[in-house]
LUMVEX-461868 format. One record per atom (N, C-alpha, C, CB): y, x, z. Coordinates in steps of 0.2 Angstrom, whole numbers, plus 5000, padded with zeros to 4 digits. Atoms other than C-alpha are relative to their C-alpha. Glycine has a CB too. Layout:
c2, c1, c3
Y, X, Z
...
//
This chain:
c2, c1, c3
4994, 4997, 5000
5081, 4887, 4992
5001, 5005, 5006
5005, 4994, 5001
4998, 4995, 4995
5080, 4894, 5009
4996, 5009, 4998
4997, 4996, 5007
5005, 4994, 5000
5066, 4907, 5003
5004, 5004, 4997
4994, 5000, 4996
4996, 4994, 5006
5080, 4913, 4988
5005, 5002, 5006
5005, 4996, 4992
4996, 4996, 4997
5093, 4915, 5003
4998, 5006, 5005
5004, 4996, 5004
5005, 4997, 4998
5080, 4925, 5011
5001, 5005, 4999
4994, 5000, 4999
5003, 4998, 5004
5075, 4934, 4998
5008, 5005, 4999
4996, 4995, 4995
4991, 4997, 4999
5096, 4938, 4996
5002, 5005, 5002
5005, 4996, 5003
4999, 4994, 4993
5098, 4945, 5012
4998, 5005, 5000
4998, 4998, 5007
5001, 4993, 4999
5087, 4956, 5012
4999, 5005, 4996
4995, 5001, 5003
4997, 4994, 5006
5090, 4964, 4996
5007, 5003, 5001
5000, 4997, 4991
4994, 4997, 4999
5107, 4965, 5001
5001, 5005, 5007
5004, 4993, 5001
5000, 4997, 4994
5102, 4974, 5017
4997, 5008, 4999
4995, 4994, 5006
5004, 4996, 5004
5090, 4985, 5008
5004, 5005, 4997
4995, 4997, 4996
4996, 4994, 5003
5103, 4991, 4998
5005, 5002, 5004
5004, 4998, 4994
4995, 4995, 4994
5115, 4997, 5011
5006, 4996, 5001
5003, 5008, 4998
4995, 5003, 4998
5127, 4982, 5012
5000, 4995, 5004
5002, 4998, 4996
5000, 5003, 4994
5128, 4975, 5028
5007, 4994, 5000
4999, 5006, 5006
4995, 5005, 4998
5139, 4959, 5033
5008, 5002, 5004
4996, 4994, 5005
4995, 4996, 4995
5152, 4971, 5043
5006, 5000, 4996
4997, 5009, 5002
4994, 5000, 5003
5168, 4978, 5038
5000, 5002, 4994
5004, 5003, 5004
4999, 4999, 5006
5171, 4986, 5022
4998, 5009, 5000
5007, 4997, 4998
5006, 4993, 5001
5164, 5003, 5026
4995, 4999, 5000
5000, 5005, 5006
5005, 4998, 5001
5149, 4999, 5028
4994, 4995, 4994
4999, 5001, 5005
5000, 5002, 5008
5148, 4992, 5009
5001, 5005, 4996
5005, 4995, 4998
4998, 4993, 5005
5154, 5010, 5003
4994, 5003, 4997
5003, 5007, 5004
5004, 4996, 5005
5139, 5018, 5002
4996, 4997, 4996
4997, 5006, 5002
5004, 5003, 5007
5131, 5005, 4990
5004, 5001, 4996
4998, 4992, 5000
4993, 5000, 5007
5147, 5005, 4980
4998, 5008, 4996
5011, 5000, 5003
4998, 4992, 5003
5147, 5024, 4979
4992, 5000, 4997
5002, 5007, 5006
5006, 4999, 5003
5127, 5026, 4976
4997, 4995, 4993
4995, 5000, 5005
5001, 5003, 5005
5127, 5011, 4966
5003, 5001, 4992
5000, 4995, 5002
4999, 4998, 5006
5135, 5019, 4950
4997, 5003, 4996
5004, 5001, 5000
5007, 4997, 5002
5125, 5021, 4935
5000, 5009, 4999
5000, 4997, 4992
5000, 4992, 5000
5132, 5039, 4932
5000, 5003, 5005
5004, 5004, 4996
5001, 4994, 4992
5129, 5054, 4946
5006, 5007, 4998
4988, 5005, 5001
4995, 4993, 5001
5143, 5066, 4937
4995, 5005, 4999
5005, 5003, 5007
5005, 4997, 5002
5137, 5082, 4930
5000, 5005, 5005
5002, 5003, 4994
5003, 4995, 4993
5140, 5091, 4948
4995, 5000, 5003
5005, 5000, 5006
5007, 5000, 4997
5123, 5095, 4954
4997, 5007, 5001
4994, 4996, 4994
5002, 4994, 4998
5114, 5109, 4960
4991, 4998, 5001
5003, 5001, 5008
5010, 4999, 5000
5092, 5111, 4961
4999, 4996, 5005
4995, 5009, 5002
5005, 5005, 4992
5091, 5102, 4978
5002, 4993, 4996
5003, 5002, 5012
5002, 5007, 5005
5097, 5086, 4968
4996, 4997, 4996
5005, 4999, 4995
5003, 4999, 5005
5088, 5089, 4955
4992, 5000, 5004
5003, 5006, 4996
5008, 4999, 4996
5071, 5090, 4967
5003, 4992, 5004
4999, 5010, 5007
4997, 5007, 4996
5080, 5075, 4977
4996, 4994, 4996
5010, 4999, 5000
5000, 5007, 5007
5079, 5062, 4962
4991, 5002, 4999
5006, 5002, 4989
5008, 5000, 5003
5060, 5070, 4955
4994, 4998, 5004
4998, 5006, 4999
5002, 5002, 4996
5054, 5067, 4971
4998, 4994, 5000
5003, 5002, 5002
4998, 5004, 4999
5062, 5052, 4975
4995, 4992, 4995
5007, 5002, 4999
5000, 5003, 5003
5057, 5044, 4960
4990, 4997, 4999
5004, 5003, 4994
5009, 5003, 4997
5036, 5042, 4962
4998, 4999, 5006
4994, 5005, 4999
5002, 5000, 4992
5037, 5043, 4978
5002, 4989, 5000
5009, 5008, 5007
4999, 5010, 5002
5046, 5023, 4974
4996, 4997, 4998
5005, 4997, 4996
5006, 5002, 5004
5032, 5021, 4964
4994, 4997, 5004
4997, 5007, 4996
5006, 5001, 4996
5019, 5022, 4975
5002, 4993, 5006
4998, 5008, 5005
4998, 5007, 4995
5030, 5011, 4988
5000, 4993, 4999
5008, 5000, 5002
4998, 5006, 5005
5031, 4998, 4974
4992, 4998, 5004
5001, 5000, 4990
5007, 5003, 5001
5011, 4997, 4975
4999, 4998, 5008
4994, 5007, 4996
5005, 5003, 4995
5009, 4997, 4993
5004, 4994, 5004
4999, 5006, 5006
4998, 5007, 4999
5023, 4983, 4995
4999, 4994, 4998
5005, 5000, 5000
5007, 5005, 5003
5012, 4973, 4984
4996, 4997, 5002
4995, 5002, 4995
5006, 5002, 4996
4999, 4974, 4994
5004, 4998, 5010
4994, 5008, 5000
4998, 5005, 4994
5010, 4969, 5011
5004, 4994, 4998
5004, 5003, 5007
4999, 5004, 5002
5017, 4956, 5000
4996, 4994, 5002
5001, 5001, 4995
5008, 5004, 5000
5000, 4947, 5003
5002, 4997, 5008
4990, 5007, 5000
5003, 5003, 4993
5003, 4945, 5021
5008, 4996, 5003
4998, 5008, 5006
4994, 5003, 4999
5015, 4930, 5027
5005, 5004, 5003
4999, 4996, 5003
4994, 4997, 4995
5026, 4940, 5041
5005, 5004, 4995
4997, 5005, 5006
4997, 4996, 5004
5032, 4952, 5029
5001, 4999, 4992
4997, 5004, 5003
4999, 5002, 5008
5033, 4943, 5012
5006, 5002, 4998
4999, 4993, 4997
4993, 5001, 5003
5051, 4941, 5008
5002, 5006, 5003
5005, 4993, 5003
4998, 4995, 5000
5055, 4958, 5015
4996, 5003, 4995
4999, 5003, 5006
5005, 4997, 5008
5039, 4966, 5002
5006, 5000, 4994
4994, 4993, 4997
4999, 5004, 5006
5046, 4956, 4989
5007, 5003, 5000
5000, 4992, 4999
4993, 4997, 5000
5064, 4964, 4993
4999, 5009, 4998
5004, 5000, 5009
5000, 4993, 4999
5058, 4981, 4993
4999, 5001, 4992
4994, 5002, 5006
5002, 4999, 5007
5048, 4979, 4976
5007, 5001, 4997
4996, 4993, 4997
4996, 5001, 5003
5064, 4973, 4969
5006, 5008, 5000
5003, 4994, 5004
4996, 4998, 5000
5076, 4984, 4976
4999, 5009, 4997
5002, 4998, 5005
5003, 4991, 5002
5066, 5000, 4974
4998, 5002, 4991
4991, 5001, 5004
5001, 5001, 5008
5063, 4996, 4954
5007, 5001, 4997
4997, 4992, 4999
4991, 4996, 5001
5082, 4997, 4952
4999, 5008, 5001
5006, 4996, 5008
4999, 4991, 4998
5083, 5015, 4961
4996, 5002, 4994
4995, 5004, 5008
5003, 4995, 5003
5070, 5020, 4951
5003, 5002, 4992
4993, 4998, 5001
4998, 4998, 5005
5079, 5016, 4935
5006, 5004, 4998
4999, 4996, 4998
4996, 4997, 5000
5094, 5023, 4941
4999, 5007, 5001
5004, 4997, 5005
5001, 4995, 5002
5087, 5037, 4945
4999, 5005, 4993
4997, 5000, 5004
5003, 4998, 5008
5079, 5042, 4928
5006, 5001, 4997
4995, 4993, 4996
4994, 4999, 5001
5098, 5040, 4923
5002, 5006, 5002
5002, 4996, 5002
4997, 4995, 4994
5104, 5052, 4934
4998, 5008, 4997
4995, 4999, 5008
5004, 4996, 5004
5090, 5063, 4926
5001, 5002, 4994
4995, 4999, 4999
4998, 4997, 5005
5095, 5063, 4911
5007, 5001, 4997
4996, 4997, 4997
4993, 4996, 4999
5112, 5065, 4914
5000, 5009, 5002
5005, 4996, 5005
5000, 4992, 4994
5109, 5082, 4923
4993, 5003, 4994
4995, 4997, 5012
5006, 4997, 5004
5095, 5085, 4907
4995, 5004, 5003
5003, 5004, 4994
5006, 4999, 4997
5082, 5088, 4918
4993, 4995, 4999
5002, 5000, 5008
5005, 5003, 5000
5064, 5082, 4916
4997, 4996, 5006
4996, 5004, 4998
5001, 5007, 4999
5057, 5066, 4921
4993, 5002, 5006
4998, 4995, 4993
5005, 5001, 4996
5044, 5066, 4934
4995, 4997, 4998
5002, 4997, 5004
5004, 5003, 5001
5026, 5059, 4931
4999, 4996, 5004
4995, 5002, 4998
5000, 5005, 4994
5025, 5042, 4935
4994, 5000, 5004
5000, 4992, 4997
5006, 5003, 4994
5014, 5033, 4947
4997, 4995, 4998
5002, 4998, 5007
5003, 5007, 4998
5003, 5020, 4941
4996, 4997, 5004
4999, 4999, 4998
5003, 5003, 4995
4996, 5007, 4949
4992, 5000, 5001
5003, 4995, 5000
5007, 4997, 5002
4979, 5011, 4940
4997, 5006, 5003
5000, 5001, 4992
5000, 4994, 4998
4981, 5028, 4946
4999, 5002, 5005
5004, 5003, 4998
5001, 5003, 4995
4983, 5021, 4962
4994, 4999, 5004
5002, 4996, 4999
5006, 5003, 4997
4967, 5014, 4966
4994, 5000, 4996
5000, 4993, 5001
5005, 4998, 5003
4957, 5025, 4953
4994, 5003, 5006
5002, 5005, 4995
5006, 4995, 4995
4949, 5036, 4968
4996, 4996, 5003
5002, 5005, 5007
5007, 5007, 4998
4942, 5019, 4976
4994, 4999, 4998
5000, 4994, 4999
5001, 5007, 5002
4936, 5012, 4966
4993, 5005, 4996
5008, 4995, 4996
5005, 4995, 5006
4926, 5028, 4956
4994, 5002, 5008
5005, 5011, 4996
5003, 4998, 4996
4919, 5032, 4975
4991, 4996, 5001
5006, 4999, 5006
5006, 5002, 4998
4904, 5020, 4978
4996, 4998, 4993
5001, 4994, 5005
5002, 4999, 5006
4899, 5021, 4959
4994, 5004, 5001
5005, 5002, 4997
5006, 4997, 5001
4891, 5036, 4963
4995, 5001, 5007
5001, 5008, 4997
5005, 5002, 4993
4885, 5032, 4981
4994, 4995, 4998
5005, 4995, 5007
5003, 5005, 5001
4876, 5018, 4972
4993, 5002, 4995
5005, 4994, 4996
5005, 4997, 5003
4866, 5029, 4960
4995, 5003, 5004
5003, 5005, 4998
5008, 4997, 4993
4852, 5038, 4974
4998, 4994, 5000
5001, 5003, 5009
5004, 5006, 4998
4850, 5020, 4979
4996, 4999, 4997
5002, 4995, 5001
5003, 5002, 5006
4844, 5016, 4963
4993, 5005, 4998
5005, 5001, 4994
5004, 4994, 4999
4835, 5032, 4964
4993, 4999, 5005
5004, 5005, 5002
5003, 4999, 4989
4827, 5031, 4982
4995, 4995, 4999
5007, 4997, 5009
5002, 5005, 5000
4816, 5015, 4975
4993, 5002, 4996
5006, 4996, 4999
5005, 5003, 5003
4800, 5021, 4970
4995, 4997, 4998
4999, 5002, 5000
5006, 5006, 4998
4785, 5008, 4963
4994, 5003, 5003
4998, 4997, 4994
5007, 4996, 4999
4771, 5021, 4964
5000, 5000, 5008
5000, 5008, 4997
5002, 4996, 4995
4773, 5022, 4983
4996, 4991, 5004
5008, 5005, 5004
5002, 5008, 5000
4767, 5000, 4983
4994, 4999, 4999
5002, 4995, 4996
5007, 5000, 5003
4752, 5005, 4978
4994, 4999, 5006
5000, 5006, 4996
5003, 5001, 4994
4742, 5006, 4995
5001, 4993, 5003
5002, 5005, 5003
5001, 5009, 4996
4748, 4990, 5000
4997, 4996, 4997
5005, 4995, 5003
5005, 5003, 5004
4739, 4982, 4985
4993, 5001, 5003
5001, 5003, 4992
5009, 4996, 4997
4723, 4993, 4993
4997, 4997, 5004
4999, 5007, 5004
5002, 5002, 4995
4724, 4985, 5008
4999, 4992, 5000
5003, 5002, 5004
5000, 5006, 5003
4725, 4966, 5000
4990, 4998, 5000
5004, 5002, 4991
5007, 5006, 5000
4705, 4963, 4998
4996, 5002, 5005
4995, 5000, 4992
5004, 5000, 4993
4699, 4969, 5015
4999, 4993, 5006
5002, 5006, 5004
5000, 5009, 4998
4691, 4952, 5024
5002, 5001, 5008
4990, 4995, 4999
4994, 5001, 4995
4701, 4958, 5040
5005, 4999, 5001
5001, 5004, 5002
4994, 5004, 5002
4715, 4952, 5034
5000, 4997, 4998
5003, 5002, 4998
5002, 5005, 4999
4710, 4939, 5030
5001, 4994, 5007
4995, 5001, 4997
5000, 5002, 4993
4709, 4934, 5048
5006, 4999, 5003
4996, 5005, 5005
4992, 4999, 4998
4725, 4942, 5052
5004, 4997, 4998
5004, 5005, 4999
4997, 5001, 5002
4733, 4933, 5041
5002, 4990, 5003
4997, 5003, 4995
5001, 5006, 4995
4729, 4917, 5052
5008, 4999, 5005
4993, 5004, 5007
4992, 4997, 4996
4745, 4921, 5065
5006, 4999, 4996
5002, 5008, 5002
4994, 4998, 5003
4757, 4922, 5050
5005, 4992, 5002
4998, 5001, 4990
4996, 5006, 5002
4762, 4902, 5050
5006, 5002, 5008
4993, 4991, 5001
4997, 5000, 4993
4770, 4906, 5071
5004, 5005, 4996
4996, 5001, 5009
4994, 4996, 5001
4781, 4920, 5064
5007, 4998, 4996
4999, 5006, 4998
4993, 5003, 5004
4792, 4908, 5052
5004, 4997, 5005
4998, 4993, 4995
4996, 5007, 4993
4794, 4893, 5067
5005, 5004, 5002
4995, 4997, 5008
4996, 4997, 4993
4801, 4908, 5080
5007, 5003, 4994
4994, 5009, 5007
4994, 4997, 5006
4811, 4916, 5063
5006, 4996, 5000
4997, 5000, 4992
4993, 5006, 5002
4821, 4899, 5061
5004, 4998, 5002
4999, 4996, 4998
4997, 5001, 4995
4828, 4897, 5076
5010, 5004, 5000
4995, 5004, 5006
4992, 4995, 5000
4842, 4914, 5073
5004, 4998, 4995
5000, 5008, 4997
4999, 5001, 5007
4845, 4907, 5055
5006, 4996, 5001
4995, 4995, 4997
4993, 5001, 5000
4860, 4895, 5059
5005, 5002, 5005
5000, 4993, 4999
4996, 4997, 4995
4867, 4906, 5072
5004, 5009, 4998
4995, 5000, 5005
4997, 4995, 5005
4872, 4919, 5058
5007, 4997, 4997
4993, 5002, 4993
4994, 5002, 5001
4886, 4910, 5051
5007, 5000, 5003
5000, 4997, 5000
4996, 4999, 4994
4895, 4906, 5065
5002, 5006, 5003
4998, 4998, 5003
4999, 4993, 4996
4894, 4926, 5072
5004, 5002, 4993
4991, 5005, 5002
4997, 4996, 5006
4898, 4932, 5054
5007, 4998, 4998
4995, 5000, 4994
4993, 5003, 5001
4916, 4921, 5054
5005, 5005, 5004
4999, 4993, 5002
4994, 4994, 4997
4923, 4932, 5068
5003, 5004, 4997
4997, 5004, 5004
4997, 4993, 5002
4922, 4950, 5060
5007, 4998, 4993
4993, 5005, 4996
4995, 5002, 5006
4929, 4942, 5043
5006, 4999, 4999
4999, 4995, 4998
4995, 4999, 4997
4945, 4935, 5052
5003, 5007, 5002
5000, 4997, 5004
4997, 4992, 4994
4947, 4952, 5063
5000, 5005, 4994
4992, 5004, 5007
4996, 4993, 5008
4946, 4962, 5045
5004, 4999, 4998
4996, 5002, 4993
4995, 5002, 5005
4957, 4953, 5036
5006, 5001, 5003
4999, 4992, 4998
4994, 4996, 4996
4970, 4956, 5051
4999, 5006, 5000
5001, 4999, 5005
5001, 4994, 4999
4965, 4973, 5052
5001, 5003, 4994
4993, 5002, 5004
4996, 4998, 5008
4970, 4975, 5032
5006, 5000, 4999
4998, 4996, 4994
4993, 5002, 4999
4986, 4967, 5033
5003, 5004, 5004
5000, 4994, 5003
4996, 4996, 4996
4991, 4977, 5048
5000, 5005, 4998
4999, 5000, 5005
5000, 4994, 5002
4985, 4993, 5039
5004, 5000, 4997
4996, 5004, 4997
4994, 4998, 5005
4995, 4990, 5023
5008, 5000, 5003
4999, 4994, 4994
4992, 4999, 4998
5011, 4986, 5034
5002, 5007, 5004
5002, 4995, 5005
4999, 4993, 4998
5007, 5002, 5044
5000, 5006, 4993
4993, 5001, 5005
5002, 4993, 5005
5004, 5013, 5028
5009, 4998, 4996
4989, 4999, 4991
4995, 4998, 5004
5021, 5007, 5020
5006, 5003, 5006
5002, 4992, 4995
4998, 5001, 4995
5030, 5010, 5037
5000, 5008, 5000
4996, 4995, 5005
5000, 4992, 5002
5025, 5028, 5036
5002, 5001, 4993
4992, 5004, 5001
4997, 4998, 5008
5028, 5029, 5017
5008, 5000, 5000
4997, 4994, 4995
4994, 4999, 5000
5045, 5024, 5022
5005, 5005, 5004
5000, 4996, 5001
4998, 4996, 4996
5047, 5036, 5034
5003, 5006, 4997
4996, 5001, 5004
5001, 4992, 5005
5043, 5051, 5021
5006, 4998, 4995
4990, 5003, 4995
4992, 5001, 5002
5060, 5042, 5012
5005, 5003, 5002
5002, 4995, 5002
4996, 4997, 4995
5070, 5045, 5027
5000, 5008, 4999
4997, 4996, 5006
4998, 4992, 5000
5066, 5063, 5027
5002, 5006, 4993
4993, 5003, 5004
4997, 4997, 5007
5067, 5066, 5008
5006, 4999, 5000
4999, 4996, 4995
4992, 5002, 5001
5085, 5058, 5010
5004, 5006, 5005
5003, 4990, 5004
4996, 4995, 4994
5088, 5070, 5026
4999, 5006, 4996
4997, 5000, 5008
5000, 4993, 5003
5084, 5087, 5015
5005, 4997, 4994
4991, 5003, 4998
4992, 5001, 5006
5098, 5079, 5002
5004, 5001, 5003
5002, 4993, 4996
4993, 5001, 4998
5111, 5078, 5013
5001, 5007, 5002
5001, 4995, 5006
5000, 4993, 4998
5105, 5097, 5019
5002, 5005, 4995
4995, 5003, 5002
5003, 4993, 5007
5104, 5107, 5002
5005, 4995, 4995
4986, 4999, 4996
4998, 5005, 5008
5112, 5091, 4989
5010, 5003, 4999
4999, 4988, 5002
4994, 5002, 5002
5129, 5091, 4982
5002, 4997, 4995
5002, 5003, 5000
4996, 5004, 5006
5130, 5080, 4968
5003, 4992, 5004
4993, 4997, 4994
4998, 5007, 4997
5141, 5064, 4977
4995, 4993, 5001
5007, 4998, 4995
5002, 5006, 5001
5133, 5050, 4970
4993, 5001, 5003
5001, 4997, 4993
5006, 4998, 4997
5115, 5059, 4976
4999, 4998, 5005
4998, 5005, 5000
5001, 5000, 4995
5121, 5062, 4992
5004, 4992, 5004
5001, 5006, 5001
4997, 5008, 4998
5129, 5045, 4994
4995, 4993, 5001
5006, 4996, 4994
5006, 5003, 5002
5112, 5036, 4987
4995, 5003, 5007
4997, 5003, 4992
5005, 4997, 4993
5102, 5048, 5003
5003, 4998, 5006
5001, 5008, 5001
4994, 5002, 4995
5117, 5041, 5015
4996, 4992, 4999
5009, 5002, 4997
5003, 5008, 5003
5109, 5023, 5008
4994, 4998, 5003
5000, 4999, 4992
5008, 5001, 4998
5091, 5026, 5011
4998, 5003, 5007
4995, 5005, 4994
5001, 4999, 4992
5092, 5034, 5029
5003, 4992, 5004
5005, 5008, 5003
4999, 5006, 4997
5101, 5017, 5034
4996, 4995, 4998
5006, 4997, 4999
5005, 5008, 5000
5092, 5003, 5025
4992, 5002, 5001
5001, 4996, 4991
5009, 4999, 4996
5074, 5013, 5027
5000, 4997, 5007
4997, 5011, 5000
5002, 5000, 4994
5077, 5014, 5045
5001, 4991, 5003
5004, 5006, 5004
5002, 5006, 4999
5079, 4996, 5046
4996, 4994, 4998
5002, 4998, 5001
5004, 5001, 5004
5067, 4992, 5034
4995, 5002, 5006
5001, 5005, 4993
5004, 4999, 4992
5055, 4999, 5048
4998, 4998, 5003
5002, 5002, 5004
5002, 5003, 4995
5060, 4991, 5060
4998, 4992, 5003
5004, 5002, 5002
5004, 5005, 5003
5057, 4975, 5054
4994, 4998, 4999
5002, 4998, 4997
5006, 4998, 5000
5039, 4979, 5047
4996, 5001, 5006
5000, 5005, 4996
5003, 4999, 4991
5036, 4985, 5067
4999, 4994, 5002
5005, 5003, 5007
5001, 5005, 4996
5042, 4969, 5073
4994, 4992, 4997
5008, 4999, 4999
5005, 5006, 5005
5031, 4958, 5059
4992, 5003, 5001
5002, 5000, 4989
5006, 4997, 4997
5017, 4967, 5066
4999, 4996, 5009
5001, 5010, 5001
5000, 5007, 4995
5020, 4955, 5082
5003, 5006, 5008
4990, 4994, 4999
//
């Protein structure tokens, strides 16, 4: 129960309605209606196209700081609320009979990865000739090695010593990465939200459809404390 009042708050914060007086509940009211009117101009119309993959992408990277306790129930707000916009927007679009933006998926997302060490892996495979094993077969029946071969039992004993001192070393980094992902992904949405903020700030310069610029008026307040929270969950 406590997670849902959480979970409440900060969609309710996200959308631009704060616990204050009753101005600052306006500009959800006003951005939150489904129609935008047919007053619009090209920088609206670039506002919304924008806007609307640009959300896309935010979805996918607040997925990934969903993963990290400090910042779940904000994530999980963000998904939410930004999945709304996005369908409001599209609205908007096709009141204003302008074309739709290509989405963002999340496949689309984490195709360049994921294709990258695919062909790094190829040479390896390559780089592995047999023909070059062949000399050390050569050197197999000479009775000097034989002799040398005497010594081999002392290089296991001194070998077996490092053996259970590998686990324990290799637990460190694991931890230290696993924070060091976590904090990327809150840093990469942290800037992703920024480039919000400044999309909303070129609407309020160039826009004039009301409900556009009431919706840019929405996203420069709740981004910027969207922000500053994500900083603070960074410790």
């Amino acid at each position: 129960m406590r997670r849902v009042s959480m979970l409440l708050a900060a969609l309710l914060l996200l959308s631009g309605c704060t616990p204050g007086g009753s101005g600052s509940a306006a500009p959800h009211s006003a951005a939150g209606t489904s129609g935008a009117g047919s007053r619009h101009v090209s920088a609206d119309v670039t506002f919304v196209r924008s806007l609307i993959p640009h959300h896309q992408r935010g979805i996918v990277l607040a997925s990934a700081v969903a993963r990290v306790p400090a910042a779940h129930i904000l994530a999980e707000a963000i998904i939410v609320t930004q999945q709304d916009e996005v369908a409001r927007m599209s609205g908007w679009l096709r009141e204003w009979s302008a074309s739709a933006p290509p989405s963002v998926t999340r496949s689309a997302a984490t195709a360049p990865p994921s294709t990258a060490p695919s062909r790094a892996t190829a040479p390896s495979i390559a780089t592995a000739p047999s023909p070059e094993t062949a000399p050390s077969i050569a050197t197999v029946p000479s009775p000097a090695t034989e002799t040398a071969s005497a010594p081999a039992p002392v290089a296991p004993s001194r070998a077996a010593a490092p053996r259970p001192a590998t686990p324990t070393r290799a637990a460190g980094p694991r931890s230290a990465t696993s924070l060091g992902a976590a904090e990327d992904s809150i840093r990469a949405l942290i800037a992703h939200q920024q480039e919000a903020i400044e999309l909303a700030q070129r609407e309020q310069a160039g826009g004039a459809n009301p409900a556009a610029l009431a919706f840019a008026r929405q996203i420069i307040e709740s981004r910027t404390e969207e922000i500053a929270q994500l900083r603070a969950s960074l410790g």
